[in-house]
N, C-alpha and C positions, 0 to 999 in steps of 0.2 A: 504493500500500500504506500510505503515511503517514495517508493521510486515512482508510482502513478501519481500521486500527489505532486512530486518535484517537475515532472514532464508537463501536467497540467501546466503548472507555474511558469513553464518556461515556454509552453505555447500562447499562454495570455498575455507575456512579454512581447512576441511576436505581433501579434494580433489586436494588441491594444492601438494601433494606431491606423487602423482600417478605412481607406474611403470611406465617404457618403455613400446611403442604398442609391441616392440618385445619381452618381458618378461611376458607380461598378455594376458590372454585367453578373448575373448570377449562374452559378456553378452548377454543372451536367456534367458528373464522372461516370461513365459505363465499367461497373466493376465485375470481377470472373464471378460464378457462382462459389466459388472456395475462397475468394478475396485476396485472391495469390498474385493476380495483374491488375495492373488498373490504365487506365486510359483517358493523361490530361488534358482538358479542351483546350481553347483557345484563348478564351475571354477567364480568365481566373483571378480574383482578385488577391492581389501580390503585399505583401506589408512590407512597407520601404518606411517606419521609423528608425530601424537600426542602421541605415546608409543616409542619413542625415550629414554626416562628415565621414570627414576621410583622414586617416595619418598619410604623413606625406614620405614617410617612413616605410610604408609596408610591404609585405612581402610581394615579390611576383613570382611568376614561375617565367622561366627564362625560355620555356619554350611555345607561351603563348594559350597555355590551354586555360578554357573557363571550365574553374568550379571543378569540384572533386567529384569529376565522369567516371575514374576510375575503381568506383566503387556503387555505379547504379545503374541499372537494367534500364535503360531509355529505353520506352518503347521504340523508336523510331531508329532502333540501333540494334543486328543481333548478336552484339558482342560488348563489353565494355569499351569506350571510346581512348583509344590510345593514345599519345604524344606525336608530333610530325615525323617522318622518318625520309629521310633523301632517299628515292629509288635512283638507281644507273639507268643513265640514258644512254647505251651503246651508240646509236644515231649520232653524238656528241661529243663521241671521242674523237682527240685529236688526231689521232694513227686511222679511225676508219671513214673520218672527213678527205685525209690525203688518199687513201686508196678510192674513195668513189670518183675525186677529182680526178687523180690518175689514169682511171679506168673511162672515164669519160673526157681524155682527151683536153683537160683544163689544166689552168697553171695549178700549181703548187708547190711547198716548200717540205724540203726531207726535212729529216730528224737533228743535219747539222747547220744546216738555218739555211744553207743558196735557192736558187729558186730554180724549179724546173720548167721551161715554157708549153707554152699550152703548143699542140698538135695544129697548125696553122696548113692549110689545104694549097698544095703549089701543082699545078697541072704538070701530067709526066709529060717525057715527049721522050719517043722509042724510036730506034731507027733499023732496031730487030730485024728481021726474016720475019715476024709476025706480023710487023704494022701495026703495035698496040696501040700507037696515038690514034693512026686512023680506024680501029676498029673500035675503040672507045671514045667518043668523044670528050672535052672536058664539062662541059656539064655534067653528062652520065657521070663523072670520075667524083666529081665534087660530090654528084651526090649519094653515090656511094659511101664517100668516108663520112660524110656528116650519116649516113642512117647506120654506123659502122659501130661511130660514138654516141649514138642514142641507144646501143645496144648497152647500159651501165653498169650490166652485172658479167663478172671475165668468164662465168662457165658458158651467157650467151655468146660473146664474142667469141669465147675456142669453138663451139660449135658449128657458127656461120663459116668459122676459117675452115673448121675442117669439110664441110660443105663445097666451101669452092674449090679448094684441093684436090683433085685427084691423084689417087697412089698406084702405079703400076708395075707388071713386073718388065723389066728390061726385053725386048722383043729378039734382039739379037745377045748375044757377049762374042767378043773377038778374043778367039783363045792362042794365048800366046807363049810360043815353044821356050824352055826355057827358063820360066819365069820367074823368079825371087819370091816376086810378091803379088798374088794374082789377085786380081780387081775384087772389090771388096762393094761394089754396089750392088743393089738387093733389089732397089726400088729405083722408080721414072714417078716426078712427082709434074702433074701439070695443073699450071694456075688457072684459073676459070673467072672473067667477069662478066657478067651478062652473057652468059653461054658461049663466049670468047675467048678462046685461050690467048695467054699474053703472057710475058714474059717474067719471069722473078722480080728482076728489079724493078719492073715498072708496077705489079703488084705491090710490092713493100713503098712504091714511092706513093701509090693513089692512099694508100692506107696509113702512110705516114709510120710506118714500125721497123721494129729493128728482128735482125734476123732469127734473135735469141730468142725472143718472142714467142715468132713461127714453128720453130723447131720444138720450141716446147709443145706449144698446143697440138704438133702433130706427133711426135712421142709420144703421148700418150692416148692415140687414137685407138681404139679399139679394131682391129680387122675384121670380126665378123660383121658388127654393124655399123662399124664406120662412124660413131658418135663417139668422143673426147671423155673421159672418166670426169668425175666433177673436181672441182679444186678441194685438195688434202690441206692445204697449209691453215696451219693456225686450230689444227684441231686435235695436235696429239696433249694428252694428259702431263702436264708439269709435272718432274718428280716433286717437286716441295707442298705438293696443293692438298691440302685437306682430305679427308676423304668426308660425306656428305655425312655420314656417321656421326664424325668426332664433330662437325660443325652442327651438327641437332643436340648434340650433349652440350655444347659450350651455351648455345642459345637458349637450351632448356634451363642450366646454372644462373644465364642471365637474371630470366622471366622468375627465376626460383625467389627474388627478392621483393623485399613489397615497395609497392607501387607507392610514390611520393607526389602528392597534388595539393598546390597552392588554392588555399580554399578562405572566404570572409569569414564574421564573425554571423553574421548571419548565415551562410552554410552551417556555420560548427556549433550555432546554438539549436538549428533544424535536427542537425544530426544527431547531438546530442540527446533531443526531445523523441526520435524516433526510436534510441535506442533503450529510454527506459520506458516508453509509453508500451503498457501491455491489451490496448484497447485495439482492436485491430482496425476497428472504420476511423479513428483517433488520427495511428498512427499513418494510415493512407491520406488523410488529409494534409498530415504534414508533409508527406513523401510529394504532395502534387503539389505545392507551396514552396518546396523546394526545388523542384522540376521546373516550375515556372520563375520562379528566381532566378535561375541557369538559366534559362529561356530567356530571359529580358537581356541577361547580361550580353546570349550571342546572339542576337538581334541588332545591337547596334553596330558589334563588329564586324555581322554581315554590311550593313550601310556603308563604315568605313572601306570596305573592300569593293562595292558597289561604286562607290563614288573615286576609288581608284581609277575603275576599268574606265569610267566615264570619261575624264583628264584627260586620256591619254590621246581622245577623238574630239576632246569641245576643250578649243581654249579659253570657252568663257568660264570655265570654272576652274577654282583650284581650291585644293583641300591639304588642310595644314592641323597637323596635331602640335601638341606642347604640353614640356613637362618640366619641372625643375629634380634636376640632378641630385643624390646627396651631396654636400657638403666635402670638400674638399680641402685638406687641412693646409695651412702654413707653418712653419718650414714641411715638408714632407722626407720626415727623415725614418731609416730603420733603428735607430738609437732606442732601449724599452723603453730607458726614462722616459723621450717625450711623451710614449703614450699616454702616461698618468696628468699628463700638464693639459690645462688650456689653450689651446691654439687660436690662433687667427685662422679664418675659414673665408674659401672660396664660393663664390655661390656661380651654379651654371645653369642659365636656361636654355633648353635645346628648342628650337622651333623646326620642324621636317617640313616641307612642303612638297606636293607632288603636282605637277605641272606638265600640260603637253609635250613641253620639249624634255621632260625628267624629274628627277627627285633634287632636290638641294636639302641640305641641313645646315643651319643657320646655329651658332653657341653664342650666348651672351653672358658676359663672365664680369662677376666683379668680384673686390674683397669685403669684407663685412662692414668695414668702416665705413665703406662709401654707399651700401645701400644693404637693405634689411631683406626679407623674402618673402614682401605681402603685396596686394594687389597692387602698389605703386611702380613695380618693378617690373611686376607683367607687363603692364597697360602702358610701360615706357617702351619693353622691347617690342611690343606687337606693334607697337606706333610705328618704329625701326622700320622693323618688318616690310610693313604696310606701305611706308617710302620707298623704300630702296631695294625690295624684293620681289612686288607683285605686279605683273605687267598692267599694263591700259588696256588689254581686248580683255582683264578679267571683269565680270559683271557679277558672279557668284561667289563669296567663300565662303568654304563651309572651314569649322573650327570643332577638333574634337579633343578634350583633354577630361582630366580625373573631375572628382566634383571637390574636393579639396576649398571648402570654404573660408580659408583665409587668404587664398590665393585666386581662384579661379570662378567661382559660385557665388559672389557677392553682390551685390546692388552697384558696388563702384563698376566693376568690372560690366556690367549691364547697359546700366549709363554710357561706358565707354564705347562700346561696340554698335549704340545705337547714333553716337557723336562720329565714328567713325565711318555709319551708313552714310549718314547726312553732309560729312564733309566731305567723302573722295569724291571726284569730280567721274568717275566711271563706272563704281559698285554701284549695284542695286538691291541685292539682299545678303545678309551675312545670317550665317546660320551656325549657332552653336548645342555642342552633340556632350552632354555629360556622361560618362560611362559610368556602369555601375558599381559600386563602393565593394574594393576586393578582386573585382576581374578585370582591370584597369590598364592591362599590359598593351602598349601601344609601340610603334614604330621608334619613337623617343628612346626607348628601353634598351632598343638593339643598337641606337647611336652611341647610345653610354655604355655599350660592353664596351666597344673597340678601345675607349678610354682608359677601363680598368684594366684591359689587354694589355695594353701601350704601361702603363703602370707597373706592372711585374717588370719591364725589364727596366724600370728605373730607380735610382736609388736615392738619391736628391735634390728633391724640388725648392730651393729658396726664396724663389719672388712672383707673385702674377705673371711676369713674363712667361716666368720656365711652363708653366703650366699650359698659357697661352699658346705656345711652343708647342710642346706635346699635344694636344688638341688639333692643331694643325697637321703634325706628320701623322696623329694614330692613323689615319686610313690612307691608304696610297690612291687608289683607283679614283674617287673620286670626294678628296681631298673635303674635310669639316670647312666653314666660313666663322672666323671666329670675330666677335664684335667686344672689343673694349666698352665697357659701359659706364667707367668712371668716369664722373660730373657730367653723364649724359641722361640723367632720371629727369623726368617731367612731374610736374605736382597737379594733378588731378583733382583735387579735394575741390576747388574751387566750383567741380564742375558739379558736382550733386547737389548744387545751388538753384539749378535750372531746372531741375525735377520734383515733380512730388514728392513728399517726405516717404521714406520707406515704409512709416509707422503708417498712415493712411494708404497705404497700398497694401500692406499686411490684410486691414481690418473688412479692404474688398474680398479679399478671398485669394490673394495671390503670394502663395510661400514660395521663397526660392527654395527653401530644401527638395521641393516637389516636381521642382522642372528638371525634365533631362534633356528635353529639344525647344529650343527656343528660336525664333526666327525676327527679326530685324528689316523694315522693307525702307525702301530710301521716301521722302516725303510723308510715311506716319509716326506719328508721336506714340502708337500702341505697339506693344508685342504680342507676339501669337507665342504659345507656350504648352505642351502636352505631358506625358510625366511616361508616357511609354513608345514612343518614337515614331507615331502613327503619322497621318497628315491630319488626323481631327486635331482641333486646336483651339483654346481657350484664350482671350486676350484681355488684356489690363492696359490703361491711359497711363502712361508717363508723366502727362503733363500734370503744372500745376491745375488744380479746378478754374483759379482763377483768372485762367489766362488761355487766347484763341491760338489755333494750332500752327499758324500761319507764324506768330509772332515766337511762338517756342521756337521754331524750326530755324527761323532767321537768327536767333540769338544762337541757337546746336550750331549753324554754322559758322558765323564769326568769334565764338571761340577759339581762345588762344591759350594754353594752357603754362602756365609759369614754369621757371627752372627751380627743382628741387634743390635742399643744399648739399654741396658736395661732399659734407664728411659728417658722420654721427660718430658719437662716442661708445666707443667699448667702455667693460668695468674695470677698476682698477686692479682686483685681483688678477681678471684675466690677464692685462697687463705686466701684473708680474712674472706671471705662469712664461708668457711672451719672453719677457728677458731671460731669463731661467733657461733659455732653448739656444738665447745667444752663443751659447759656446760653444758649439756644435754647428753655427753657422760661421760661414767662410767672414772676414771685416769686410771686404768689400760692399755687403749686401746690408751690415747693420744700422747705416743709414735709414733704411726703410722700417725698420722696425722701429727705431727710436722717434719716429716722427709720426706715429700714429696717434689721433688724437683718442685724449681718451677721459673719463672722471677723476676728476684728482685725490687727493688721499685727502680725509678731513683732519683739518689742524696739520699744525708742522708747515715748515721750509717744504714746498712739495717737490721744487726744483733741485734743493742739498739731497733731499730724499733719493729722488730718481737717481740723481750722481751717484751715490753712495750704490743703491739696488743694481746698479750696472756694471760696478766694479765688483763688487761681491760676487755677481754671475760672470763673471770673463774670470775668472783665477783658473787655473786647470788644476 
């Protein structure tokens, strides 16, 4: 009874914050008669009070999957849903790219990098006993070789040779008295084009091949039926290769371990409630409460992926995620002590965008002194962004990042994006896509491995630069853009001046914790806003009550937003922590550390102070 009691408890948690009857669709589960399957509908009303916020902290799974699949019978799955696995593209090798070229007569490059030229068509000209030029003409010749090298597979091409070949046996031999070494030919071989015999050379000339070629494909002609055995190569057994045995044993070993899946707090408070609830239509309601949770979650990152494909064919839109990075420390040293110390910290916003001509990734990097990590800092780089990133044919962007409400989820950041409709001179709807709290693993994610990548083979990072530095070389191919962002922040505050008060836009009925899809249209002052990624959509005035939409709109636009200031204060402790790492930094770089502003110590000489705290940490 303990444990049905505690389950209860922990579904009423859940559930306590349930839509309106008149905003939720009512639930039609069709269960087995033994209650062993069930089968979730569509319309299920979902409780999203527990993804209200978000740590900005929190786990992902690094390879993209939502929600802990690997522990439940989706219906719409006949097996647990596994992590991404790279299949082999043989198509794609580079060894069977050069053999198709080859084989079809195109350039290509061997294994030690020269180039071999493509098969270029040169008309023979024979002056034989045959007359091969004039029995063949050169059109016929031409096109012969061109239908020769449309033949792209080599067992076709030995076949057609051995086709036009004819093999004979010698009509006469001249036997000769004496002899040492008596003639050693077997065979009369005659070449055939268009039922024309012609001469060798002018045969390997129409065809463009070399003799070794030929000789192969006719060695191994079969005499009774005259057709070429298939090509052998490349198909004997490796001594060193596995046998298929030992490789079902190694992958059985693998599978042997248990499966590890990055799951929210509302997955692991559902699961938990499922696994002590012993009511069985109980525990099935949670099971489809949590189905549909997973469900909302890849929902959106189907859109995200929908709106890839789209980019890549309309350049009016472009789609751009964002996330801020953890914290990245100053000095970055392998010393244990500093672990224990305070550091100065890096902060990195990555912005991806995907655009018709490609992907770009944008890093906006400051230090802590110069700017903090809430919405002021966003709405400066997306500003960035928005200048210096997004072409003039774009008319749409869509935005999808965490919901993360000190950052990205807030009224400022709303305000902003609807000042950013109203002001580009060529957007016409911006459309922002919140994920859901937990399954939040985005393009951003994969930007910041290469980082941490690049990080293993470094050992000491001392100044913003170096870091900045590293950022730039982690990716080779197509190289990070990284944007210095000290005393480049913009001061926003001013601007939630021109908006209704947040508090009378609560009392309408419009929470932001509730919106996951929010839309932006350039000349209205409302937002359209839904909470499950539909196109149905609920909308709320921005503007003041007091004031016509014409005159809001004009003031959104000649907005100018002030310059933030360029340095806030650390604590003084941290400050010490700072010195304290001095000594393990190179002089030349101490400069910078000594010049960070910060709170002064209370009472005392602060400036004898610090002297004194600086010598103490430089003794070895």
């Amino acid at each position: 009874m303990d444990n049905r009691n505690r389950a209860k408890r922990i579904v009423n948690m859940a559930l306590q914050s349930s839509p309106p009857p008149s905003s939720s669709t009512s639930t039609n589960e069709d269960f087995s008669s033994d209650h062993s399957s069930y089968h979730p509908q569509q319309n299920v009303e979902i409780s999203t009070e527990l993804e209200d916020s978000e740590d900005n902290e929190e786990r992902r799974d690094p390879e993209g999957a939502i929600g802990n699949l690997g522990e439940i019978n989706h219906p719409d799955f006949d097996e647990p849903v596994r992590g991404r696995k790279r299949v082999r593209n043989f198509d794609r090798w580079a060894k069977n790219i050069r053999k198709r070229k080859r084989t079809a007569g195109q350039e290509y490059r061997i294994v030690r990098g020269s180039i071999v030229p493509a098969k270029v068509f040169t008309p023979g000209v024979c002056s034989y006993r045959f007359k091969c030029s004039e029995q063949v003409s050169s059109e016929n010749q031409e096109a012969i070789h061109v239908m020769f090298y449309q033949l792209t597979s080599w067992d076709a091409q030995t076949t057609w040779l051995c086709s036009a070949i004819k093999t004979l046996e010698p009509k006469r031999r001249k036997q000769r008295q004496n002899a040492q070494n008596p003639s050693r030919i077997n065979y009369v071989r005659q070449f055939m084009l268009l039922d024309k015999r012609v001469c060798k050379s002018f045969f390997l000339k129409v065809i463009q091949m070399s003799n070794k070629r030929l000789d192969y494909a006719l060695r191994n002609k079969k005499s009774v039926s005259g057709i070429a055995e298939r090509d052998k190569r490349g198909q004997h057994v490796p001594a060193n290769k596995l046998s298929d045995e030992k490789l079902n044993w190694i992958k059985d070993h693998i599978n042997s371990f248990p499966k590890f899946a990055d799951t929210c707090k509302t997955c692991d408070m559902l699961e938990i409630a499922i696994k002590a609830e012993e009511d069985i239509e109980t525990c099935l309601a949670i099971r489809v409460q949590k189905d549909q949770h997973i469900k909302l979650a890849g929902e959106v990152r189907n859109i995200l992926n929908d709106y890839k494909g789209k980019v890549k064919t309309d350049e009016s839109i472009l789609v751009a995620t964002f996330d801020l990075k953890r914290t990245l420390p100053l000095p970055y040293l392998n010393t244990g002590e500093v672990y224990y110390l305070r550091q100065l910290q890096m902060l990195n916003f990555g912005i991806h965008a995907c655009t018709k001509e490609g992907e770009k990734v944008l890093m906006n990097k400051w230090p802590e002194h110069c700017g903090a990590r809430g919405s002021k800092e966003i709405m400066s780089s997306l500003h960035y962004f928005l200048e210096d990133s997004v072409p003039d044919t774009v008319k749409s962007l869509c935005f999808f990042s965490d919901c993360c409400s000190g950052q990205n989820r807030n009224w400022n950041v709303l305000h902003f994006m609807m000042f950013l409709v109203n002001k580009s001179p060529y957007l016409e709807t911006i459309t922002m896509h919140y994920l859901v709290s937990g399954h939040t693993y985005l393009p951003n994610d994969t930007d910041f491995s290469f980082i941490s990548r690049e990080l293993k083979k470094k050992t000491d990072i001392y100044t913003p630069e170096d870091w900045m530095k590293l950022v730039r070389d982690c990716r080779k191919q197509i190289p990070f853009t990284v944007r210095d962002m000290k005393n480049k922040f913009l001061d926003y505050e001013s601007l939630t001046t021109l908006f209704k008060d947040y508090q009378i836009v609560l009392r309408e009925g419009a929470k932001i914790s509730k919106m996951r899809k929010i839309k932006f249209c350039k000349g209205l002052s409302i937002i359209s806003y839904n909470d499950d990624y539909t196109e149905t959509y609920e909308t709320v005035d921005l503007k003041p009550n007091d004031m016509d939409s014409e005159t809001f709109l004009c003031d959104l636009k000649n907005y100018i937003p002030e310059k933030a200031p360029e340095t806030r204060l650390i604590s003084y402790q941290k400050m010490q922590d700072i010195r304290k790492t001095l000594k393990f930094v190179p002089l030349i770089h101490h400069q910078f550390y000594l010049t960070i502003p910060h709170v002064p110590r209370r009472g005392g000489n602060q400036e004898a102070q610090d002297d004194e705290n600086f010598f103490a940490c430089c003794i070895w």
